[in-house]
C-alpha positions as CSV (number, residue, x, y, z in Angstrom):
1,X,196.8,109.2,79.0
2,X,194.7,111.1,76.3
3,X,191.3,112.4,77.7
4,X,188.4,110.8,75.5
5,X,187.3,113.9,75.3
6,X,188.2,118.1,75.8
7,X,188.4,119.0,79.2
8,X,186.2,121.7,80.4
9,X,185.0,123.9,83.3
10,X,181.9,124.2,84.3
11,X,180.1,121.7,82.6
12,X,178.0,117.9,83.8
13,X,181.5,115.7,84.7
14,X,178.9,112.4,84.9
15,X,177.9,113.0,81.5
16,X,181.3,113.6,80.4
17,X,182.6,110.3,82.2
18,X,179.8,108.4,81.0
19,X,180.8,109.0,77.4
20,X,184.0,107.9,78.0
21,X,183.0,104.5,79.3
22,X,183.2,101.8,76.5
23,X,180.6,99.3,75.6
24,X,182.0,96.0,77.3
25,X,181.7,98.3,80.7
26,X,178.0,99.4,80.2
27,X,176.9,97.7,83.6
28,X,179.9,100.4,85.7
29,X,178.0,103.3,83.4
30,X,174.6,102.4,84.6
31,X,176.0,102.1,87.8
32,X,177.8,105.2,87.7
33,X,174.3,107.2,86.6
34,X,172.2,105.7,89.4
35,X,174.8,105.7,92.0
36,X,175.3,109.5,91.5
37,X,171.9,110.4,90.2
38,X,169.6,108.7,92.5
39,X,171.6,109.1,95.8
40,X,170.2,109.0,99.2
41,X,172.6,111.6,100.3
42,X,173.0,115.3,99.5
43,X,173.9,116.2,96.3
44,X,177.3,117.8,97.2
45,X,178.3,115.2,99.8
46,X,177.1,112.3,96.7
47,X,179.8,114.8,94.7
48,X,182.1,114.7,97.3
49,X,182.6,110.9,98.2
50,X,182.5,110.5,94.5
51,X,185.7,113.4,94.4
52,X,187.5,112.2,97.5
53,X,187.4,108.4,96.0
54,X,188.7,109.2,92.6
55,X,191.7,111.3,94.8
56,X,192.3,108.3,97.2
57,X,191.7,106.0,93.8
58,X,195.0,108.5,92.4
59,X,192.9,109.3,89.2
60,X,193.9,112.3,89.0
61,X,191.9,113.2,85.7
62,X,188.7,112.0,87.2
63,X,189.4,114.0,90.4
64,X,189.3,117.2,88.3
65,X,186.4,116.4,86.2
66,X,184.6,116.1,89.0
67,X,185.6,119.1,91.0
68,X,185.4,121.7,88.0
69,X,182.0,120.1,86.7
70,X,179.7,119.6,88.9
71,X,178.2,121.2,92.6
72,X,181.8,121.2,94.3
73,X,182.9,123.8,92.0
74,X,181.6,126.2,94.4
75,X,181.9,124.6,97.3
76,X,186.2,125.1,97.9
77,X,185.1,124.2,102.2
78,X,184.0,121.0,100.7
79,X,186.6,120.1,98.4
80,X,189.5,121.1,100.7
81,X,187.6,118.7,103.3
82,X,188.0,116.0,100.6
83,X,191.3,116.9,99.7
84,X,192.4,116.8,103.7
85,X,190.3,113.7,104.2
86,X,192.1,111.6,100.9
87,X,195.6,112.5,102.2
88,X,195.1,111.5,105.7
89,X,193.4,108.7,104.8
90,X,196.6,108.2,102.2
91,X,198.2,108.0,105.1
92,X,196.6,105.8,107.5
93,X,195.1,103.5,105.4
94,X,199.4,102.6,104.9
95,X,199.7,102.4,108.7
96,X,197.4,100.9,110.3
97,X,197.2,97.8,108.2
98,X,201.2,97.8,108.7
99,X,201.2,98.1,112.3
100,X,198.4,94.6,112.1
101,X,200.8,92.8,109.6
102,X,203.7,93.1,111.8
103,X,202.0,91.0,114.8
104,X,203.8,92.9,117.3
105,X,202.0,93.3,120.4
106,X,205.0,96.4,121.3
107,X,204.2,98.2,118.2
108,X,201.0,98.0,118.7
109,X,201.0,99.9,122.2
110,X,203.1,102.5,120.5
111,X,201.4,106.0,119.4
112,X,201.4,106.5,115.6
113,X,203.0,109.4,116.2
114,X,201.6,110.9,113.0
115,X,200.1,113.9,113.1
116,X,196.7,114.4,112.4
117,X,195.1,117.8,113.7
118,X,192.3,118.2,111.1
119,X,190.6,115.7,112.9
120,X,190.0,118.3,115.6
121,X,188.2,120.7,113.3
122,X,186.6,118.1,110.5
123,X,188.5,120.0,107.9
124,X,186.0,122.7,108.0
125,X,183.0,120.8,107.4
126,X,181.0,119.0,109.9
127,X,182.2,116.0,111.9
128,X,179.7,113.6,109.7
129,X,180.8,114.8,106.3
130,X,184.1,114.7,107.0
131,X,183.8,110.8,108.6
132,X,182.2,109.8,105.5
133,X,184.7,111.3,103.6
134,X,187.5,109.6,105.0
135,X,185.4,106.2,104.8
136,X,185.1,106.2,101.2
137,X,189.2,107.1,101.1
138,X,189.5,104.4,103.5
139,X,187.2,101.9,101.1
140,X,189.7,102.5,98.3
141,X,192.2,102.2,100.7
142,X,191.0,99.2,101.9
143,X,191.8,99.6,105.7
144,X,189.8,97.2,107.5
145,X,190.3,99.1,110.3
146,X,189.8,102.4,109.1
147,X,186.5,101.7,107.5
148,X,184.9,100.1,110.2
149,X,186.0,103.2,112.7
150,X,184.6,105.5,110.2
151,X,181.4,103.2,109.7
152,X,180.7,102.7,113.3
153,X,181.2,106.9,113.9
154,X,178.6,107.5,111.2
155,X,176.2,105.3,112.3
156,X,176.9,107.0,115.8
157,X,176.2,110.5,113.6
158,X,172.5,109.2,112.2
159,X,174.1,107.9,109.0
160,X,171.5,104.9,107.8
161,X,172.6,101.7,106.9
162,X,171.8,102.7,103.2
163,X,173.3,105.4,103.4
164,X,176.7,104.0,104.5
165,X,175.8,101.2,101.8
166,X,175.8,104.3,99.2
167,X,178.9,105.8,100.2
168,X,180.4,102.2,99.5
169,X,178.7,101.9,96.5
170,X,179.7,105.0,95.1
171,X,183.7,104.8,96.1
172,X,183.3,101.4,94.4
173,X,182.3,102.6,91.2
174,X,184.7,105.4,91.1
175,X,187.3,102.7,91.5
176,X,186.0,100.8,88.8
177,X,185.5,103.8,86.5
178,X,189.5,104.7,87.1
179,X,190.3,101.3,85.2
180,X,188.6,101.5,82.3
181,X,187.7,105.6,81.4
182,X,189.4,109.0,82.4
């Protein structure tokens, strides 16, 4: 696909999405602006669950917009985190549903048997981050499961309601964004 526009290091990825947006989408670029712009949540983890939903979203060119222009440019703990947090999520958000769809009490009792050690250390970022991380993969994803184990620890980690609300909000304009821009 040709970018809309040159790509570049180091400069405002929201503005440069926001151009790209057409006019008969002008509600997903306001939506874009506040959700990013008016977050209740730190500006790199707003960054991140933005990043980590365009990766789980596989929009590739909006993943790299927004981790070469903007705070996570110098934050590589952070992106890897998202990074680790998309692919896992990749992952489970395949299986789990599967093992549901079957109906098979057996499978159900069996262990995944998949392995998933970056659990233990959160990636290298704190247990929180990395929870609401993998829920925004997980809203892309759409996981039932997933996203209500990841809701229910972040709530258990002091997450607000509108703060959960705003991680869903954002990873469901980043989705929207990949079909119409970048």
């Amino acid at each position: 696909m040709n970018q809309p526009y040159p790509v570049t290091v180091g400069g405002n990825w929201l503005e440069q999405v926001k151009e790209s947006i057409p006019d008969h989408s002008k509600d997903i670029k306001l939506n874009l602006d506040s959700a990013i712009n008016r977050s209740p949540l730190s500006e790199v983890d707003t960054h991140a669950v933005a990043y980590v939903s365009a990766l789980a979203a596989g929009n590739g060119g909006l993943a790299f917009e927004i981790e070469h222009n903007g705070p996570l440019f110098a934050d590589e703990k952070v992106r890897e985190a998202a990074k680790t947090a998309a692919s896992l999520m990749g992952m489970n958000n395949m299986w789990y549903p599967f093992v549901e769809m079957t109906q098979d009490p057996e499978l159900k009792k069996l262990p995944a048997g998949l392995r998933m050690n970056a659990y233990a250390t959160h990636a290298g970022v704190t247990k929180k981050q990395f929870e609401m991380y993998a829920m925004a993969a997980s809203i892309i994803g759409k996981c039932h499961f997933c996203v209500k184990n990841h809701y229910d620890v972040l709530k258990k980690e002091g997450m607000t309601i509108q703060e959960l609300q705003h991680v869903g909000k954002i990873a469901s304009i980043i989705n929207a964004v990949g079909k119409i821009a970048v």
